[in-house]
N, CA and C atoms as a LAMMPS dump frame, in Angstrom:
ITEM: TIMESTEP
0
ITEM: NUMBER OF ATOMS
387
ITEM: BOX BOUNDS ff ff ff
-5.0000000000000000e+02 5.0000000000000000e+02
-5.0000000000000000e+02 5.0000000000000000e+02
-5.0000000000000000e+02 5.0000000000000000e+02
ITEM: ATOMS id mol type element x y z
1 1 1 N -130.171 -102.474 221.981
2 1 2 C -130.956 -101.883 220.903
3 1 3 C -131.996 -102.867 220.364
4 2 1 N -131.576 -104 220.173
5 2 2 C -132.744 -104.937 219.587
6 2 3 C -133.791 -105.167 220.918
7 3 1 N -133.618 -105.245 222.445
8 3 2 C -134.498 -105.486 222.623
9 3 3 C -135.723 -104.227 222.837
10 4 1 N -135.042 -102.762 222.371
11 4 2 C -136.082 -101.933 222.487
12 4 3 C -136.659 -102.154 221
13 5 1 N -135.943 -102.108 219.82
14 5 2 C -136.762 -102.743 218.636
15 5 3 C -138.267 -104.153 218.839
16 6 1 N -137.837 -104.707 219.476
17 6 2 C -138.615 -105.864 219.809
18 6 3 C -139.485 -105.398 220.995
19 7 1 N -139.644 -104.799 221.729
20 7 2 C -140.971 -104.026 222.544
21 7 3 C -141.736 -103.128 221.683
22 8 1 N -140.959 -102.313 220.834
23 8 2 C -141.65 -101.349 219.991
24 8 3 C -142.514 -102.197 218.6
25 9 1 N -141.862 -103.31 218.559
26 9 2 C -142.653 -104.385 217.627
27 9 3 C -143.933 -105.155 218.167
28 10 1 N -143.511 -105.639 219.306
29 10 2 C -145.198 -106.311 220.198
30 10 3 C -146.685 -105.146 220.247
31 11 1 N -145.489 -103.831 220.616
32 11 2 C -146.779 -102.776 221.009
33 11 3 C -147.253 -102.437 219.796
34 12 1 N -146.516 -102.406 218.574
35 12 2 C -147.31 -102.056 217.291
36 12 3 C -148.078 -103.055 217.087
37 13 1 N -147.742 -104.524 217.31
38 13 2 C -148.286 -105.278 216.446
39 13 3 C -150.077 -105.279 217.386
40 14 1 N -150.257 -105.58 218.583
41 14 2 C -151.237 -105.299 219.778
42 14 3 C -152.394 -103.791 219.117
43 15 1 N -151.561 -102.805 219.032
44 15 2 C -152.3 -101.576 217.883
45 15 3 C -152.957 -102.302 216.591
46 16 1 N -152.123 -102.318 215.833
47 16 2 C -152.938 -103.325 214.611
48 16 3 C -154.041 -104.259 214.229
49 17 1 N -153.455 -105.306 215.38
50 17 2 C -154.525 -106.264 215.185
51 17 3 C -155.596 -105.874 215.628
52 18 1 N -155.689 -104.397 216.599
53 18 2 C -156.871 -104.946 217.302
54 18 3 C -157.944 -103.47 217.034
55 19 1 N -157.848 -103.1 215.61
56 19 2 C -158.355 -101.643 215.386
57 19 3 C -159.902 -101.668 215.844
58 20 1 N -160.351 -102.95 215.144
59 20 2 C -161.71 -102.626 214.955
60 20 3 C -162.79 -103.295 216.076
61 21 1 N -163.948 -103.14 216.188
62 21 2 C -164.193 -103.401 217.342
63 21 3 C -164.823 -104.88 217.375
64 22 1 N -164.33 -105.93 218.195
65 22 2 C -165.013 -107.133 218.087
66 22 3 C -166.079 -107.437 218.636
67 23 1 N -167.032 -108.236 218.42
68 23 2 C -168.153 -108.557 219.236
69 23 3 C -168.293 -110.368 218.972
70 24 1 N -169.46 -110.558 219.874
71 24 2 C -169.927 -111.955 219.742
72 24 3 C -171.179 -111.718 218.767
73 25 1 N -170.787 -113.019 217.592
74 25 2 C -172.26 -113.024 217.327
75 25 3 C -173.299 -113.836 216.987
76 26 1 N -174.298 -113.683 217.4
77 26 2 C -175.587 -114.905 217.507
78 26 3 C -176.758 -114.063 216.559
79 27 1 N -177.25 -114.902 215.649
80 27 2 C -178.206 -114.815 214.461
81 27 3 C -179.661 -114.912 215.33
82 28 1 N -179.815 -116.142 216.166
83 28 2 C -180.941 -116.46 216.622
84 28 3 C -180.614 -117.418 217.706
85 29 1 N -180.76 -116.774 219.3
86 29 2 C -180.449 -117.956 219.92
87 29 3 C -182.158 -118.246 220.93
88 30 1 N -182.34 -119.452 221.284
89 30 2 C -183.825 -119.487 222.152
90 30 3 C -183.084 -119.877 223.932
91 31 1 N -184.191 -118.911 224.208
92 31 2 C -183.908 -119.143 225.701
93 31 3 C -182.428 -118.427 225.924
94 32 1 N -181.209 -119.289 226.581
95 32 2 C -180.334 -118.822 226.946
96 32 3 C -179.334 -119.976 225.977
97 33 1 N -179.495 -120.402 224.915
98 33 2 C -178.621 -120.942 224.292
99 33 3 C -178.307 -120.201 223.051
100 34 1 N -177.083 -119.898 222.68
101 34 2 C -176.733 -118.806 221.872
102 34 3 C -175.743 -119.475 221.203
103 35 1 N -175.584 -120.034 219.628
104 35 2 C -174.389 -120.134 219.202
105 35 3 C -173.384 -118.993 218.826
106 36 1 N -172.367 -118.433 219.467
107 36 2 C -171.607 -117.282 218.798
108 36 3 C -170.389 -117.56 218.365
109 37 1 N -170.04 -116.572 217.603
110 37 2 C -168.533 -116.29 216.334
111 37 3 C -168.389 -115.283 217.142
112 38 1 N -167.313 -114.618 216.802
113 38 2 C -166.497 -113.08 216.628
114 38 3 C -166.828 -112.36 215.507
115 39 1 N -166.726 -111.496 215.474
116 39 2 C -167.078 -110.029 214.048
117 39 3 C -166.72 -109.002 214.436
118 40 1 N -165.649 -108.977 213.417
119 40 2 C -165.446 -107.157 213.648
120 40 3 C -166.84 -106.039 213.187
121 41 1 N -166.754 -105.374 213.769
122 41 2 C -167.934 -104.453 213.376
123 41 3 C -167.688 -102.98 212.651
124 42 1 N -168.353 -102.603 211.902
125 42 2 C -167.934 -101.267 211.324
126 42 3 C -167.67 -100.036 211.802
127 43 1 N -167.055 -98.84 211.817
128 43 2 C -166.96 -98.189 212.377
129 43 3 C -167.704 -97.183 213.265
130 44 1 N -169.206 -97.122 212.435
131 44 2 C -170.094 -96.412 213.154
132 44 3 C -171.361 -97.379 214.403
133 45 1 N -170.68 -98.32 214.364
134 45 2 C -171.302 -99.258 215.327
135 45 3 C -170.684 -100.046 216.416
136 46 1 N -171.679 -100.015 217.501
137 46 2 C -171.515 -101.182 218.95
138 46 3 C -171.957 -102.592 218.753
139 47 1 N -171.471 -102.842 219.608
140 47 2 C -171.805 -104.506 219.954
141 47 3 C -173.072 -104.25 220.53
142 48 1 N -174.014 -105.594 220.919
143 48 2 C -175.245 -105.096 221.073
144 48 3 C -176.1 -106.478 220.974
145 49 1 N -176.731 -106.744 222.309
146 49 2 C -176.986 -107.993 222.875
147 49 3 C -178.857 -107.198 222.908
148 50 1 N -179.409 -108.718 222.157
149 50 2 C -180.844 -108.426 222.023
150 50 3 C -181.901 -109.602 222.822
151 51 1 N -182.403 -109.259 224.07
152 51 2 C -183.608 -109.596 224.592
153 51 3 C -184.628 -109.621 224.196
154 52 1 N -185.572 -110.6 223.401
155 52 2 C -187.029 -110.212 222.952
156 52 3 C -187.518 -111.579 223.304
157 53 1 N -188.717 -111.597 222.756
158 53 2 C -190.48 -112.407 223.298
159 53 3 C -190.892 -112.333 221.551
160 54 1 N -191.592 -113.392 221.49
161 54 2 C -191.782 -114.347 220.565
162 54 3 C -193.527 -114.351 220.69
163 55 1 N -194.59 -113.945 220.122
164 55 2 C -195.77 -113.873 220.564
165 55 3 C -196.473 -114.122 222.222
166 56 1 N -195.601 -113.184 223.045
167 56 2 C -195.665 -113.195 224.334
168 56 3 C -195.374 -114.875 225.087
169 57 1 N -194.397 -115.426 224.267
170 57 2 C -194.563 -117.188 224.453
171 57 3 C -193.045 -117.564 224.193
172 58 1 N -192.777 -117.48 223.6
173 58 2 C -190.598 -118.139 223.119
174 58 3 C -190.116 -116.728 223.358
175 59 1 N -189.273 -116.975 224.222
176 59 2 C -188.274 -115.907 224.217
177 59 3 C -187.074 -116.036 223.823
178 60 1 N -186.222 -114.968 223.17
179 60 2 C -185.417 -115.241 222.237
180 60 3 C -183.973 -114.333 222.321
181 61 1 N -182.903 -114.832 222.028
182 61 2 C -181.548 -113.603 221.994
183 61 3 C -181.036 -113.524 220.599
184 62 1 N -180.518 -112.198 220.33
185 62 2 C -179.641 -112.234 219.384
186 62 3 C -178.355 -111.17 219.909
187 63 1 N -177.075 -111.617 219.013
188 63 2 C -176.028 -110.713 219.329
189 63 3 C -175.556 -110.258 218.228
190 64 1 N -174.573 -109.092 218.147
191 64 2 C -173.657 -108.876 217.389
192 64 3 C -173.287 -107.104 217.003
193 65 1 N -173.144 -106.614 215.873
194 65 2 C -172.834 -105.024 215.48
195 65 3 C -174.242 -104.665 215.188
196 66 1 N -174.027 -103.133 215.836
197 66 2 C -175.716 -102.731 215.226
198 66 3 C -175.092 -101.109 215.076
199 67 1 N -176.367 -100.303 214.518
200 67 2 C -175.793 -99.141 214.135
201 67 3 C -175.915 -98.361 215.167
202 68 1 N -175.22 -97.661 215.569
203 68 2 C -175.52 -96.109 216.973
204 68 3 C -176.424 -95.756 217.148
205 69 1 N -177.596 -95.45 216.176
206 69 2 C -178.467 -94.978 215.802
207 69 3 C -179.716 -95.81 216.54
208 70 1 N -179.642 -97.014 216.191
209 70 2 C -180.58 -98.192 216.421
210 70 3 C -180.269 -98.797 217.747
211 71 1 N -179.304 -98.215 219.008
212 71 2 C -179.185 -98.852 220.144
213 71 3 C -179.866 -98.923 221.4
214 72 1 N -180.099 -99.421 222.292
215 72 2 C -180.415 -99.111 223.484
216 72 3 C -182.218 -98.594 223.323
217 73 1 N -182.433 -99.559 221.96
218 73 2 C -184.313 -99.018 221.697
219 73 3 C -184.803 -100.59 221.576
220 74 1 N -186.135 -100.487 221.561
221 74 2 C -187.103 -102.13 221.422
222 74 3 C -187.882 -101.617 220.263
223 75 1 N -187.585 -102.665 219.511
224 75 2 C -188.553 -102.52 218.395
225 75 3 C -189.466 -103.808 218.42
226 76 1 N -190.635 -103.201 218.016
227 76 2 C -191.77 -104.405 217.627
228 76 3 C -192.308 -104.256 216.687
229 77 1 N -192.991 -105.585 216.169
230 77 2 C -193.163 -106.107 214.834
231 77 3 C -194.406 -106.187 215.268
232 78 1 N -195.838 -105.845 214.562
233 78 2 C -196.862 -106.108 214.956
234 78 3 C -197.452 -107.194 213.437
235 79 1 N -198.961 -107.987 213.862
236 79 2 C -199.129 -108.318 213.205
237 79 3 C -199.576 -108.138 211.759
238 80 1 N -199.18 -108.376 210.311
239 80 2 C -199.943 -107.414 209.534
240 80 3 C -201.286 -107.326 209.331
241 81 1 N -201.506 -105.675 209.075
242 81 2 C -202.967 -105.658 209.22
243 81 3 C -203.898 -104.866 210.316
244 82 1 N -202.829 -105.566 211.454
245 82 2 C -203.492 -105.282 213.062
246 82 3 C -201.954 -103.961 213.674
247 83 1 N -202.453 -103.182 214.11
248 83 2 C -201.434 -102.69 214.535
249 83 3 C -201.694 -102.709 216.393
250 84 1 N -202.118 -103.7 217.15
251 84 2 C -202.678 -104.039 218.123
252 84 3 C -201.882 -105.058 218.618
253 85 1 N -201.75 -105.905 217.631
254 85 2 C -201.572 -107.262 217.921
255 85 3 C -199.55 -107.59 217.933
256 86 1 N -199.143 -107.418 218.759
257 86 2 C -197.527 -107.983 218.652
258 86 3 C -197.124 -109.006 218.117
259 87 1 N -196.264 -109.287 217.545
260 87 2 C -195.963 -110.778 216.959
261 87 3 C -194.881 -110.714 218.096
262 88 1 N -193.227 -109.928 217.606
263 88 2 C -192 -110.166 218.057
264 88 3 C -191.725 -108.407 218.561
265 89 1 N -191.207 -108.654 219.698
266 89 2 C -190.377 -107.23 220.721
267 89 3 C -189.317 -107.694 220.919
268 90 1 N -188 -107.339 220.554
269 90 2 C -186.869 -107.27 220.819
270 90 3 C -186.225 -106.068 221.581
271 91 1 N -185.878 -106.19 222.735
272 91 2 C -184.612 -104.792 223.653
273 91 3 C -183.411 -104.862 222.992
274 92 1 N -182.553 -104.365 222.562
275 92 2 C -181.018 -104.083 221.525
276 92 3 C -180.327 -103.191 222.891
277 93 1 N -179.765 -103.294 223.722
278 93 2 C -178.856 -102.814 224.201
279 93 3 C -177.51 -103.13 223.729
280 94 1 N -176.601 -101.916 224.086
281 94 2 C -175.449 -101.566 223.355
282 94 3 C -174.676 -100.91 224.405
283 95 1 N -172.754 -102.096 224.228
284 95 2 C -171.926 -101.379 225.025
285 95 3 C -170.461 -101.327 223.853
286 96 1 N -169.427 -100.766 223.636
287 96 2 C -168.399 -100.265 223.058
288 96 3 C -167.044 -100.818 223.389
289 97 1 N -167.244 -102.085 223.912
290 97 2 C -165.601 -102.473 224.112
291 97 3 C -165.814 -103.878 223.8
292 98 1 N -163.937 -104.14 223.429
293 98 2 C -164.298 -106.04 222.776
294 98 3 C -165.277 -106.77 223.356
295 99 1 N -165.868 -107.36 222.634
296 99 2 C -166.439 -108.614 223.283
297 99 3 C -167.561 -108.42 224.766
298 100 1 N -167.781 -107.025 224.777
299 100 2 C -168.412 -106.675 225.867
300 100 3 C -170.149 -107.749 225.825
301 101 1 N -170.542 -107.93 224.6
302 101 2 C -171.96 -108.799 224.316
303 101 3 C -172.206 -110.093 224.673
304 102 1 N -171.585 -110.523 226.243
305 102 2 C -171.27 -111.798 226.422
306 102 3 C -171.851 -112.102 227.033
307 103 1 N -172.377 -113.048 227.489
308 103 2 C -173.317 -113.628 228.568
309 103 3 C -172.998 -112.662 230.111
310 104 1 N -173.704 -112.304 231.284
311 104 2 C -173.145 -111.563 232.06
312 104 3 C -172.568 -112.411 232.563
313 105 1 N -171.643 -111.551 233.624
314 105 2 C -170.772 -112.131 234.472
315 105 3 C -169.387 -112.421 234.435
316 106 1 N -169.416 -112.267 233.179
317 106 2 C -167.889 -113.011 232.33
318 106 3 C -166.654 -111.844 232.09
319 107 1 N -165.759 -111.424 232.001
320 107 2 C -164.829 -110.599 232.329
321 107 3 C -163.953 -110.634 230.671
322 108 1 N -163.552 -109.471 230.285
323 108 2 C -163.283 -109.449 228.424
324 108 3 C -162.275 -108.641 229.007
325 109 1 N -161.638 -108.58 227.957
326 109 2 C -160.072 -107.612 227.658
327 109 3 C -160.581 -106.921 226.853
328 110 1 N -160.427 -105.3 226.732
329 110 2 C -160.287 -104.588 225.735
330 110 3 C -159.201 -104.34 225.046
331 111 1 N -158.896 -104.038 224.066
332 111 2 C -157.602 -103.761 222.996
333 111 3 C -157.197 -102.489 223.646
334 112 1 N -157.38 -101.813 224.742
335 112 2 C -156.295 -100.737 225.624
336 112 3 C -156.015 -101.239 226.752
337 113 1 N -156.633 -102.386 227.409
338 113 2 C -156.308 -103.19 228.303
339 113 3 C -155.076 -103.703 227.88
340 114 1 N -154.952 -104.815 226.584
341 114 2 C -153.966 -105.368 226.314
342 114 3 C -152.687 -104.281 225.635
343 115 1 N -153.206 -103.638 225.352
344 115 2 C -151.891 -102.918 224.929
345 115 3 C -151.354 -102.391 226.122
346 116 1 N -152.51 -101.771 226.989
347 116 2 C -151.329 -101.455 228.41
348 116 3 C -150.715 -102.541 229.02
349 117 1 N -150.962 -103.898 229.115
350 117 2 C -150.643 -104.67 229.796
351 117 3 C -149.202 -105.211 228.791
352 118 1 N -149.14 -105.279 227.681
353 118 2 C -147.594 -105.41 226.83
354 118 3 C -146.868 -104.449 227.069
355 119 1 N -147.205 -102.706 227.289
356 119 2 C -146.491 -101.835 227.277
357 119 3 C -145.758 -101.949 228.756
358 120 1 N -147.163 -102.513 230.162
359 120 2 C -146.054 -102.632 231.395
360 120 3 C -144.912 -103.999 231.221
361 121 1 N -145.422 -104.822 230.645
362 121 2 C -144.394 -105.997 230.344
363 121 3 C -142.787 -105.783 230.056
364 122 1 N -143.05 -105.038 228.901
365 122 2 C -141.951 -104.573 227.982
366 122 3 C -140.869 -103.781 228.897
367 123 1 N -141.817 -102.808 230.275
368 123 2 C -140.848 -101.993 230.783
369 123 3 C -140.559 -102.772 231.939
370 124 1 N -140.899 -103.448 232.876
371 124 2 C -140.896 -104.587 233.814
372 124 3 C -139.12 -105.502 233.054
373 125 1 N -139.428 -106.209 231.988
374 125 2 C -138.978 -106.935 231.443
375 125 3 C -137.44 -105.679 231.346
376 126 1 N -137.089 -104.728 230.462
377 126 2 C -136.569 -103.605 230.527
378 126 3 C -135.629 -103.724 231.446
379 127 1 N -136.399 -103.413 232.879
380 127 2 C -136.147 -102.874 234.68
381 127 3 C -135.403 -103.946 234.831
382 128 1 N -135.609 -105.54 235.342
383 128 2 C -135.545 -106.779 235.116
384 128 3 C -134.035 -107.14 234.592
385 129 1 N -133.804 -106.937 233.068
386 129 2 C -132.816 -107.669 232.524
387 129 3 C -131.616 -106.445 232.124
């Protein structure tokens, strides 16, 4: 009995911690150097990795939560005055699972990944002992 108490405790606790959605996040990074944190993000928003150009000259990243609304669009800033003239274009693409805003290439766990992977544990472990 305790050790089904104690599987039913890991898998809750795996639910809990991991409600909300995490991302990486970078304020202002140049080139390909990015300092990032973690942030949970609010409910009506993705994670969301930003490509832009700097008066057609510094190119620039930012990361982190953005709203649904505002994803997967480029916004530009023109100069004031001139509506001709670009200052800053940023691309905001947007994907929906932990930590998905990471440099490419790199491989993330989602919070249904890990909960399936405690739930096969628990029954393995179960089978096992």
């Amino acid at each position: 009995m305790n050790k089904i108490t104690f599987g039913f405790f890991a898998v809750c606790l795996y639910f809990t911690v991991g409600q909300a959605l995490q991302c990486y996040n970078c304020d202002l990074g140049l080139w390909n150097l990015c300092y990032t944190t973690k942030k949970p993000c609010a409910e009506n928003q993705q994670c969301f990795n930003g490509l832009g150009e700097a008066a057609n000259l510094l190119k620039y990243q930012t990361k982190g939560c953005l709203d649904l609304a505002k994803c997967n669009k480029t916004e530009t800033t023109n100069l004031p005055g001139s509506s001709e003239t670009t200052v800053l274009e940023v691309t905001k693409t947007c994907c929906s699972t932990d930590l998905c805003n990471s440099a490419l290439g790199q491989f993330h766990f989602s919070v249904v990944s890990m909960a399936f992977t405690t739930i096969s544990s628990v029954f393995m472990v179960k089978i096992l002992i």
